[in-house]
N, CA, C and O atoms as CSV, one atom per row, in Angstrom:
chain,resi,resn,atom,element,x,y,z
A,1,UNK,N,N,19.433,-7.549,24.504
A,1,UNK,CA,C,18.711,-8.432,23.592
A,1,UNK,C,C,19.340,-8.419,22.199
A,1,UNK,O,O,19.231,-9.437,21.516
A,2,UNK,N,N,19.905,-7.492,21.781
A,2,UNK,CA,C,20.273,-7.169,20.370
A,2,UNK,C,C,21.312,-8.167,20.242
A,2,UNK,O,O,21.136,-8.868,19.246
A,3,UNK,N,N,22.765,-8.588,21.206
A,3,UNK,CA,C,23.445,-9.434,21.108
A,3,UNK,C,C,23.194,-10.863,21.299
A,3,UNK,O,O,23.979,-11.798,21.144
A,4,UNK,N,N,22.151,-10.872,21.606
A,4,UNK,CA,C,21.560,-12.436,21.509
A,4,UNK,C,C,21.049,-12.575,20.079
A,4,UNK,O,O,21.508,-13.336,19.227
A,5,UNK,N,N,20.045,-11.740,19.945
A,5,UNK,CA,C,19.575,-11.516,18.513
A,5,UNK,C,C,21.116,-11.944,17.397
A,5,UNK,O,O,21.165,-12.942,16.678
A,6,UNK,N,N,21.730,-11.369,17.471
A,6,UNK,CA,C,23.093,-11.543,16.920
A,6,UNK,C,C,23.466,-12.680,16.616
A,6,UNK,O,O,23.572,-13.098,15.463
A,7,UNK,N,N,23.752,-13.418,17.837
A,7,UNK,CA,C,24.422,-14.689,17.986
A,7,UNK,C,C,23.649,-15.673,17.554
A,7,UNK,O,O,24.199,-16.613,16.982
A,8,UNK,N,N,22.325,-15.674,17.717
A,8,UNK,CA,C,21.167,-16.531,17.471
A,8,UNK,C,C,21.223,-16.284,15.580
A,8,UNK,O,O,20.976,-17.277,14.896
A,9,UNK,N,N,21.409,-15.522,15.175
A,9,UNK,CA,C,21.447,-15.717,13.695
A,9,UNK,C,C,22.366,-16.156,13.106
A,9,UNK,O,O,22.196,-16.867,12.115
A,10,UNK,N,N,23.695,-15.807,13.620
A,10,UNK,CA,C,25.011,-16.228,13.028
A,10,UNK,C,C,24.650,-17.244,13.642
A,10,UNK,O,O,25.013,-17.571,12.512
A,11,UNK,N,N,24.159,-18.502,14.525
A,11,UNK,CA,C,23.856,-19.551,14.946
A,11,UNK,C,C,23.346,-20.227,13.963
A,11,UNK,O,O,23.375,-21.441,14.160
A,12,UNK,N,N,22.870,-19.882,12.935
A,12,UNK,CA,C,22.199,-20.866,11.821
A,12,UNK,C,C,23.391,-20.919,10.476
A,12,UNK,O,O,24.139,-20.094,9.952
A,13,UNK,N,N,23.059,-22.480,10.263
A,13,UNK,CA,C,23.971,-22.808,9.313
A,13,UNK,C,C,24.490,-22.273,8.287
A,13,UNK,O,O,23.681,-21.919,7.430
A,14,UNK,N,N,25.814,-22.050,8.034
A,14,UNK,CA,C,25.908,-21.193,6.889
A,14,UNK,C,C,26.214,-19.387,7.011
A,14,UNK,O,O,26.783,-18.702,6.161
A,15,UNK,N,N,25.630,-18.913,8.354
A,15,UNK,CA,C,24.896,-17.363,8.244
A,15,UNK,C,C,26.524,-17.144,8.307
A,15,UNK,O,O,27.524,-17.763,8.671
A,16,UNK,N,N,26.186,-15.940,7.755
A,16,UNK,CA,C,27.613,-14.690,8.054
A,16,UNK,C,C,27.266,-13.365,8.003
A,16,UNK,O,O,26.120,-12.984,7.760
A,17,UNK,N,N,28.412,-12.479,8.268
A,17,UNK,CA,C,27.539,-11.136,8.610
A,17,UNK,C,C,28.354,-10.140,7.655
A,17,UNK,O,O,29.540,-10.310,7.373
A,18,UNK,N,N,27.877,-9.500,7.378
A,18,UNK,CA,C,28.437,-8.326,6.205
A,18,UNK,C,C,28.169,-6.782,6.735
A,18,UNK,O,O,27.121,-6.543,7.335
A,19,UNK,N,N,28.939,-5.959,6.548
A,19,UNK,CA,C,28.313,-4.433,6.482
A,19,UNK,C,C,28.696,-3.742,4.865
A,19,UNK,O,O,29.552,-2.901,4.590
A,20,UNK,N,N,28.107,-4.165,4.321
A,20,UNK,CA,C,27.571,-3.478,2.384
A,20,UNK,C,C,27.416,-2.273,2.802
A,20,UNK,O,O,27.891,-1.517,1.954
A,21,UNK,N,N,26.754,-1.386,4.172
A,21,UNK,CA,C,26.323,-0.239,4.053
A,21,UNK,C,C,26.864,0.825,4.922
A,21,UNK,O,O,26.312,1.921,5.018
A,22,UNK,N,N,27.938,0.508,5.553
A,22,UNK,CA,C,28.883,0.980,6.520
A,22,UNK,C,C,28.781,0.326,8.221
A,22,UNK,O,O,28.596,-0.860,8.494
A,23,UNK,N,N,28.908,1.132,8.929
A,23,UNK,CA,C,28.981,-0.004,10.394
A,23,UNK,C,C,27.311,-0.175,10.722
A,23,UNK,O,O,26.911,-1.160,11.342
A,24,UNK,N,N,26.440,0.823,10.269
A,24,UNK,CA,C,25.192,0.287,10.517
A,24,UNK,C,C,24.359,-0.059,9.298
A,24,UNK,O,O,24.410,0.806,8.424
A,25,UNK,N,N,23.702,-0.978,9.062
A,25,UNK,CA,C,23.032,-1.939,9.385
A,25,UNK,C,C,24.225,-3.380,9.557
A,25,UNK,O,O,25.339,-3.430,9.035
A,26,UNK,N,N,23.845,-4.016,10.078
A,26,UNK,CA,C,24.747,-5.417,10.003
A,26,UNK,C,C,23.568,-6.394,9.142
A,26,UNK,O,O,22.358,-6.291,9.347
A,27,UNK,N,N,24.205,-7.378,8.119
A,27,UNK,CA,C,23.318,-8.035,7.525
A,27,UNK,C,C,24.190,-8.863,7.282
A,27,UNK,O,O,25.330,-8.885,6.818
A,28,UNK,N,N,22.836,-10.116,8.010
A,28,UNK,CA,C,23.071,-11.461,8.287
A,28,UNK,C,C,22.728,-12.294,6.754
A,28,UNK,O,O,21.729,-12.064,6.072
A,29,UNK,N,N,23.492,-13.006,6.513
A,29,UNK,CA,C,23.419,-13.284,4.678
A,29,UNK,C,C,23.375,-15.239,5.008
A,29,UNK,O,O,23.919,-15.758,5.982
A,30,UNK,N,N,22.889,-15.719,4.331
A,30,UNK,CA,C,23.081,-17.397,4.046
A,30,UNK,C,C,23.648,-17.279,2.467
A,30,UNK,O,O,23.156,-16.561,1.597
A,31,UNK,N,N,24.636,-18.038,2.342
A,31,UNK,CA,C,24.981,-18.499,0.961
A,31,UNK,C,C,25.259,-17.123,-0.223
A,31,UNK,O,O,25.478,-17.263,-1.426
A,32,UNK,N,N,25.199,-16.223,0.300
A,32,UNK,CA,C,25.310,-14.327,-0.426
A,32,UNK,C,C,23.590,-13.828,-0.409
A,32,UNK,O,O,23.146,-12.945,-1.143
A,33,UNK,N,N,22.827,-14.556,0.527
A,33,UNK,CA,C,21.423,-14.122,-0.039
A,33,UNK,C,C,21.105,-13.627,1.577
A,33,UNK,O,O,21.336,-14.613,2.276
A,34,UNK,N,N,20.713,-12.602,2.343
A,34,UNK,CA,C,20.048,-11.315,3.336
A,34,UNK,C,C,18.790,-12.512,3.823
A,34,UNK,O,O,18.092,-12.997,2.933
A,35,UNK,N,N,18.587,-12.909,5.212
A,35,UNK,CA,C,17.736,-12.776,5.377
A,35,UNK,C,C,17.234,-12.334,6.876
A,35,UNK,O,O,16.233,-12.629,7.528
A,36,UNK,N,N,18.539,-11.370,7.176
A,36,UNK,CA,C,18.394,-10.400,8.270
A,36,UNK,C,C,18.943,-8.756,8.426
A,36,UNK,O,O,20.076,-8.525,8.005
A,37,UNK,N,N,18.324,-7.876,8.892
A,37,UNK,CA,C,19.229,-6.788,8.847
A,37,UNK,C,C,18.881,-6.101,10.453
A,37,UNK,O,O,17.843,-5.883,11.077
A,38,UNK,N,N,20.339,-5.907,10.718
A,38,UNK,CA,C,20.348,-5.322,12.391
A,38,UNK,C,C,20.540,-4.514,12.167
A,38,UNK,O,O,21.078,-4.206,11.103
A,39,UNK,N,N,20.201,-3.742,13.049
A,39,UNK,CA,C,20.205,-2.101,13.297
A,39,UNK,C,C,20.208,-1.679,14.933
A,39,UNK,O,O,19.324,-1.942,15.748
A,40,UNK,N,N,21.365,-1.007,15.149
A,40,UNK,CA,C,21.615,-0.852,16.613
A,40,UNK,C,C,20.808,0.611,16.691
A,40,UNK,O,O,20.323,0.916,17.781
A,41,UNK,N,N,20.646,1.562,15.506
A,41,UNK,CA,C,20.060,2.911,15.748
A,41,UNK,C,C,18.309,2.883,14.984
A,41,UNK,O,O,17.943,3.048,13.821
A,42,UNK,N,N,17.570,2.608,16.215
A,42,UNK,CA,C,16.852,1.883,17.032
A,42,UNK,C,C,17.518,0.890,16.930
A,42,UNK,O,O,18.197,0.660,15.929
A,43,UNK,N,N,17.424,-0.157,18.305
A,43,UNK,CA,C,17.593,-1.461,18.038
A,43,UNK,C,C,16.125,-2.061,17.253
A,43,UNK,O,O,14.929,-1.840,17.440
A,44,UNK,N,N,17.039,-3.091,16.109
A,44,UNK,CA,C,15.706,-3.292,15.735
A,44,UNK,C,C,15.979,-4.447,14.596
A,44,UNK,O,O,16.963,-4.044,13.978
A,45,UNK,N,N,15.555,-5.689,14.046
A,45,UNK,CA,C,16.173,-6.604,13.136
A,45,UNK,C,C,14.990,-6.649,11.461
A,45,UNK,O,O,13.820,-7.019,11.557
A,46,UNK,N,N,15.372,-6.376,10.612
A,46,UNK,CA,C,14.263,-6.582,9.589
A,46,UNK,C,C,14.637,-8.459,8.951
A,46,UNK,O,O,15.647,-9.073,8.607
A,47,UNK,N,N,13.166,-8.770,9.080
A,47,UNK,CA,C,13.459,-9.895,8.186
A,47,UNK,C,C,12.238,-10.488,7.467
A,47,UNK,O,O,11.044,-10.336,7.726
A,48,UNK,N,N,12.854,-11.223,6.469
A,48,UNK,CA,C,11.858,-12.053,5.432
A,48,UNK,C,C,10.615,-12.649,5.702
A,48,UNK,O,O,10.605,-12.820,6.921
A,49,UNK,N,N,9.801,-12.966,5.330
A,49,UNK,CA,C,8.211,-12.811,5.791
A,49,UNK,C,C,7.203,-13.563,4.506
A,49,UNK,O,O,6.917,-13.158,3.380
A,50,UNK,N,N,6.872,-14.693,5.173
A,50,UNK,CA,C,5.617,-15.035,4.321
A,50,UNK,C,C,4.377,-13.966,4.508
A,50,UNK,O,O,3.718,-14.088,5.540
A,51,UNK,N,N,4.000,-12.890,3.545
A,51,UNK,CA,C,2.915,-12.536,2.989
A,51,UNK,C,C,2.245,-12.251,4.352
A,51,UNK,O,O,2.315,-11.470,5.300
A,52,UNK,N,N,1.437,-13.512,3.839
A,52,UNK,CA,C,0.221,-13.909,4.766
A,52,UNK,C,C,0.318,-13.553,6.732
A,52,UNK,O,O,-0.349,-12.980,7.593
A,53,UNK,N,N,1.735,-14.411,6.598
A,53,UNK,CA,C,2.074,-14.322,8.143
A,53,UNK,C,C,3.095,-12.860,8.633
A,53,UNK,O,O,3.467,-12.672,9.792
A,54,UNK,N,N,3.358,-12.099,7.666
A,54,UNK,CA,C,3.653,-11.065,8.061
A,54,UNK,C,C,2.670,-10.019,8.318
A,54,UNK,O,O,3.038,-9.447,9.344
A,55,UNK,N,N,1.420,-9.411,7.803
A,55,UNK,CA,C,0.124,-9.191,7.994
A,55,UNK,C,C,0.245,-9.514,9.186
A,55,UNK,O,O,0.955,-8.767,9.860
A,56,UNK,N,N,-0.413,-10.773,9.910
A,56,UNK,CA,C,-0.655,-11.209,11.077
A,56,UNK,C,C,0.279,-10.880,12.181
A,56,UNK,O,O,0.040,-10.686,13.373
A,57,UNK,N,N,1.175,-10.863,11.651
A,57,UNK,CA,C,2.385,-10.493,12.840
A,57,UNK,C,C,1.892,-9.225,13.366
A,57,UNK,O,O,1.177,-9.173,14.366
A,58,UNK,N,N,2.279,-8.168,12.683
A,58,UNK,CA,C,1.943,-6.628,12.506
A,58,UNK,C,C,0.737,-6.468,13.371
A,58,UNK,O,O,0.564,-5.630,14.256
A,59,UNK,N,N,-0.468,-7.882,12.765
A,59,UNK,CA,C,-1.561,-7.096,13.927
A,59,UNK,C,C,-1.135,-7.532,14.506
A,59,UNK,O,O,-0.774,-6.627,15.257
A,60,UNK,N,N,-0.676,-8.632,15.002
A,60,UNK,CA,C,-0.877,-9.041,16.578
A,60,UNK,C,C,0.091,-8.261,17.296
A,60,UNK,O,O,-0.416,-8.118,18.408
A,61,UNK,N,N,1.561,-7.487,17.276
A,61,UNK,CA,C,2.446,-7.004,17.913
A,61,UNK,C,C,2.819,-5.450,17.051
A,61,UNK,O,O,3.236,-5.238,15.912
A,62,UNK,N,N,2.464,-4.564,18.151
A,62,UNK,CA,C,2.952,-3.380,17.692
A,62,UNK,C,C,4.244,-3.376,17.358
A,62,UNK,O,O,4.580,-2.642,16.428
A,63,UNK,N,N,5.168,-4.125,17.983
A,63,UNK,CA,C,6.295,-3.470,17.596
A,63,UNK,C,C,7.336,-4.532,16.066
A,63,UNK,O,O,8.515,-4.713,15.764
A,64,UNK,N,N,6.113,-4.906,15.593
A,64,UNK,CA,C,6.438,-5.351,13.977
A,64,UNK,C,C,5.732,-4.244,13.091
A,64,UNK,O,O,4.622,-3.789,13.369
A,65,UNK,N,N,6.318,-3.941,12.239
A,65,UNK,CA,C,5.677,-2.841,11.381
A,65,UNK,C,C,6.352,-3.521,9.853
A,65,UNK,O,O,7.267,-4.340,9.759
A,66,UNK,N,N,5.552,-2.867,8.736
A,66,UNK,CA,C,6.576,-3.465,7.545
A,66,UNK,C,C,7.709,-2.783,7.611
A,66,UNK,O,O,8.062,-1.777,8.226
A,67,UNK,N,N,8.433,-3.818,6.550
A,67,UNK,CA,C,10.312,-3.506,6.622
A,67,UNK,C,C,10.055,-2.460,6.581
A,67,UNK,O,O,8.938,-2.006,6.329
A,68,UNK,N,N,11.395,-1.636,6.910
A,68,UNK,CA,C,11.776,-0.228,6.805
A,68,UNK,C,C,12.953,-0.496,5.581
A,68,UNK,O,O,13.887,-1.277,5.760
A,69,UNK,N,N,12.813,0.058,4.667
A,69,UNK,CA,C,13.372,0.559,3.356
A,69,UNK,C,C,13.671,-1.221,2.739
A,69,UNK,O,O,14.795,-1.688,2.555
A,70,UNK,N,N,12.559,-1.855,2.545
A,70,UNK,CA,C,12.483,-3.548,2.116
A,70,UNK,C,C,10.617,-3.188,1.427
A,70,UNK,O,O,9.657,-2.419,1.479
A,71,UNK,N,N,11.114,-4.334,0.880
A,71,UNK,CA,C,10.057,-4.967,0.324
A,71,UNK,C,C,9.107,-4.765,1.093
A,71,UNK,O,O,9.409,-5.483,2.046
A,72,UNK,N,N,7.819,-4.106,1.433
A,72,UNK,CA,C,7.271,-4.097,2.517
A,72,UNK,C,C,6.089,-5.208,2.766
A,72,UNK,O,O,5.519,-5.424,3.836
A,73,UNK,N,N,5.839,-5.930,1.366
A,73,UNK,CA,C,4.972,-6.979,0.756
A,73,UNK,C,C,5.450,-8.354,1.780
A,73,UNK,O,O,4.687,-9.107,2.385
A,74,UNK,N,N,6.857,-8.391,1.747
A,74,UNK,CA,C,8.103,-9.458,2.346
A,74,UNK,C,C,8.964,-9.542,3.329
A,74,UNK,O,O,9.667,-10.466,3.737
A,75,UNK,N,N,8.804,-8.365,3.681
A,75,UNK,CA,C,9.962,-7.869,4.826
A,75,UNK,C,C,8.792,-7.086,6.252
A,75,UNK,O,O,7.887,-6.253,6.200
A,76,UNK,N,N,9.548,-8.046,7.634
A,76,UNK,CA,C,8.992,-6.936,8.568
A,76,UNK,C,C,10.425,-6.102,8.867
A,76,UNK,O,O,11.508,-6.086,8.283
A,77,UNK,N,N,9.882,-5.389,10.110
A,77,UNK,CA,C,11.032,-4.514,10.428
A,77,UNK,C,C,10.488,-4.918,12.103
A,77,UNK,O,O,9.312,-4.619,12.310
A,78,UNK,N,N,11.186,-5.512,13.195
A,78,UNK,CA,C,10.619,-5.656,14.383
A,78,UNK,C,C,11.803,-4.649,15.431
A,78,UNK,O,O,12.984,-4.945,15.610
A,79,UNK,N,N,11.285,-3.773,15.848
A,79,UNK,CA,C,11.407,-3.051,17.138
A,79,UNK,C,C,11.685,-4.075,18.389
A,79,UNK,O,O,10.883,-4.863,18.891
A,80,UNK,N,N,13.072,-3.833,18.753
A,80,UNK,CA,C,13.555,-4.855,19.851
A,80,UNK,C,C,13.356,-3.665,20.973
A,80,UNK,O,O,14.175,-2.747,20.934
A,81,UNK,N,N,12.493,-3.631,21.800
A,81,UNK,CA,C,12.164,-2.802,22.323
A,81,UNK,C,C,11.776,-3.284,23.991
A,81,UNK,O,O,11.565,-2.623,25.008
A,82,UNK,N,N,11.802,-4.862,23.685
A,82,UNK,CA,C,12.196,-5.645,24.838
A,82,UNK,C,C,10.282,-5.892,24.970
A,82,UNK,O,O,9.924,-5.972,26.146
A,83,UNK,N,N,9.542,-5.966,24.306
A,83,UNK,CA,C,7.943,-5.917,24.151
A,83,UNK,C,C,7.393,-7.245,23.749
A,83,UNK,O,O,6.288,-7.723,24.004
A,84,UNK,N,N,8.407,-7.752,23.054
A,84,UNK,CA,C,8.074,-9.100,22.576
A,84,UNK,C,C,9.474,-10.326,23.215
A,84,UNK,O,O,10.703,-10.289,23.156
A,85,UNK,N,N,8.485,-11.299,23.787
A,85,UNK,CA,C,9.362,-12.159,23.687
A,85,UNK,C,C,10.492,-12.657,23.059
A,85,UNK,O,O,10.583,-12.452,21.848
A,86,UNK,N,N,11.428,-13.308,23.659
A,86,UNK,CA,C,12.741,-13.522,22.990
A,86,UNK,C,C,12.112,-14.653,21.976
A,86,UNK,O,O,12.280,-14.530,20.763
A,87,UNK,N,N,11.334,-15.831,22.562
A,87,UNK,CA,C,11.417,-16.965,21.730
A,87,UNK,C,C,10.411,-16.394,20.264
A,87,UNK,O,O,10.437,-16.923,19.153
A,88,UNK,N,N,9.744,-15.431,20.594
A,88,UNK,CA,C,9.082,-15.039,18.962
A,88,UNK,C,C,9.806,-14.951,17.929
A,88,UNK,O,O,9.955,-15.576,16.879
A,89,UNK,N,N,10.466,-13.556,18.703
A,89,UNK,CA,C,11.722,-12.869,17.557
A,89,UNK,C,C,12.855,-14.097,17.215
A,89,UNK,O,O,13.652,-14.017,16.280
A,90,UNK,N,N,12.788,-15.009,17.961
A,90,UNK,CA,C,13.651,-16.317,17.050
A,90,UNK,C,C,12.883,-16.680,16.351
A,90,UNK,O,O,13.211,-16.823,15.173
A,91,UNK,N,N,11.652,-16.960,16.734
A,91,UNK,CA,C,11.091,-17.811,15.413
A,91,UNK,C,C,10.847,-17.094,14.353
A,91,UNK,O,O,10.627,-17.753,13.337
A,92,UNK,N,N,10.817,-16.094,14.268
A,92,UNK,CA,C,10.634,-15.136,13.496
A,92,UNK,C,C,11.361,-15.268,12.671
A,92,UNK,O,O,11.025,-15.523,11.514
A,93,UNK,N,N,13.160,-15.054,13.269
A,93,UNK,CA,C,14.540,-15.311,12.828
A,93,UNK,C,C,14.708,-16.345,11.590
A,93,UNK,O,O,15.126,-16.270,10.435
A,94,UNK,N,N,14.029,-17.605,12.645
A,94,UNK,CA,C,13.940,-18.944,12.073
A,94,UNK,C,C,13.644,-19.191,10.479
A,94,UNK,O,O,14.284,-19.618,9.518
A,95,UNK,N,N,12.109,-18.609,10.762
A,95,UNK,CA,C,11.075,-18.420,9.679
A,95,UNK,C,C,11.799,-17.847,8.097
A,95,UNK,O,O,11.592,-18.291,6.968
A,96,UNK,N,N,12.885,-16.471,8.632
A,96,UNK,CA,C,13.037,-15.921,7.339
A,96,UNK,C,C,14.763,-17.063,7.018
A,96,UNK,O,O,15.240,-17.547,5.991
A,97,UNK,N,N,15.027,-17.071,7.896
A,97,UNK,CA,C,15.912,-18.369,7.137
A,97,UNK,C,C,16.021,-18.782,6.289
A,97,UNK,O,O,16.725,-18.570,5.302
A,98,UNK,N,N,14.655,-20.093,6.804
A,98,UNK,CA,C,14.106,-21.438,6.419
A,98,UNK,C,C,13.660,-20.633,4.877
A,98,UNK,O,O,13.947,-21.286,3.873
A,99,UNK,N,N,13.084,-19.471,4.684
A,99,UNK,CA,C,12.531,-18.696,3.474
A,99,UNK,C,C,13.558,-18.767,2.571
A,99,UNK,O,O,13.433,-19.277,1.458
A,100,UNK,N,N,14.752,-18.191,3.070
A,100,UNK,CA,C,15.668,-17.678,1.842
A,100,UNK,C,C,16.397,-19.111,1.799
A,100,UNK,O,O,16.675,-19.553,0.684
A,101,UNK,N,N,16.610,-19.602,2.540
A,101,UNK,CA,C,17.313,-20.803,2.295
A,101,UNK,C,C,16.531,-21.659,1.369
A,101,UNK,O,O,17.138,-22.306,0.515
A,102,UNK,N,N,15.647,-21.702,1.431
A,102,UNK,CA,C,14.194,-22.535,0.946
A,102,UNK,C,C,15.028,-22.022,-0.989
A,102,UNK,O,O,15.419,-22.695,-1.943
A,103,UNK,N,N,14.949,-20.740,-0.739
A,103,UNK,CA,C,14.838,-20.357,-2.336
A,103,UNK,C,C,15.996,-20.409,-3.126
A,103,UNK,O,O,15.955,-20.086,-4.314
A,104,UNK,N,N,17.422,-20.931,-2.363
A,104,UNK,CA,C,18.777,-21.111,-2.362
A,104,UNK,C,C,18.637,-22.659,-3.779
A,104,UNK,O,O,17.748,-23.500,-3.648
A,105,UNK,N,N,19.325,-22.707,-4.589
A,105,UNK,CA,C,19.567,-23.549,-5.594
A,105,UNK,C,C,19.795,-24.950,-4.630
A,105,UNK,O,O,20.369,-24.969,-3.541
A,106,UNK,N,N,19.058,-26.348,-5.487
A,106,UNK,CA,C,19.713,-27.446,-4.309
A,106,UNK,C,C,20.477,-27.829,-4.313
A,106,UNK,O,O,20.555,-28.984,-3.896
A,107,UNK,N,N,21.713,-27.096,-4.825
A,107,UNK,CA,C,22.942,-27.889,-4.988
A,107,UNK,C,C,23.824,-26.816,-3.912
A,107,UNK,O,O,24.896,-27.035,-3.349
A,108,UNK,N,N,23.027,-25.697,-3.862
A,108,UNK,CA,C,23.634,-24.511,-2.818
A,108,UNK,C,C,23.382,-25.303,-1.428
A,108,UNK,O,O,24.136,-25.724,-0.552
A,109,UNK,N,N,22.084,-25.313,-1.608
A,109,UNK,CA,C,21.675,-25.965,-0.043
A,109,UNK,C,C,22.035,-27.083,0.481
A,109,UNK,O,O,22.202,-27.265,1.687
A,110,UNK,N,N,22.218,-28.139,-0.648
A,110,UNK,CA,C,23.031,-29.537,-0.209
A,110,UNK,C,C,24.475,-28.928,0.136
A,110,UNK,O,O,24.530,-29.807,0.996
A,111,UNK,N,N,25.237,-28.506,0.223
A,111,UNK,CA,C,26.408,-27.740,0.856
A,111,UNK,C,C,26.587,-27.246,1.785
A,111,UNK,O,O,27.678,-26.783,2.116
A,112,UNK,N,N,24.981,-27.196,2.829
A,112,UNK,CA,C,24.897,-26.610,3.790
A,112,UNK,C,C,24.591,-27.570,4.618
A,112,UNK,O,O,24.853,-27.223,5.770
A,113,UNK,N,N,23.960,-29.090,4.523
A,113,UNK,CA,C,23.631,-29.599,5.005
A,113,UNK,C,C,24.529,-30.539,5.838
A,113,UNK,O,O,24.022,-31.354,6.609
């Protein structure tokens, strides 16, 4: 699952992948701005989070907890633990995207389009 996870992010416009912190975490960036971080030790992806709908996540699926060493207000941290559906953890994916991209200058984002 983790290499789908992978591909499915570098799948969105723009994404690229960086290691800032040595070979683990991998972080998936739009435009120089994070709005993923992999982790093969647990497998496990943290990402950006409306508030409101990160709360909800958490209850509804154990294996979302807040980020691990993030914003914990903004960031989940989801346990690929094979517990949750694939199509969640995309939308999930999706969600923190559409977030950081959202907050990207529009002259950044018209460049992407």
């Amino acid at each position: 699952m983790l290499e789908d996870v992978v591909d499915y992010c570098l799948g969105m416009k723009g994404a690229s992948k960086e290691y800032p912190f040595g070979p683990d975490p991998m972080v998936i960036k739009v435009a120089g701005k994070m709005f993923a971080l992999i982790s093969d030790k647990p497998n496990s992806i943290s990402l950006k989070c409306d508030p409101v709908i990160a709360e909800n996540l958490r209850e509804q699926y154990e294996a979302v907890i807040p980020g691990y060493h993030l914003n914990k207000k903004h960031w989940n941290t989801v346990r690929l633990d094979g517990s949750m559906q694939r199509e969640e953890v995309n939308s999930m994916i999706l969600h923190s995207y559409k977030l950081v991209f959202a907050s990207l200058p529009k002259k950044t984002q018209a460049n992407w389009m």
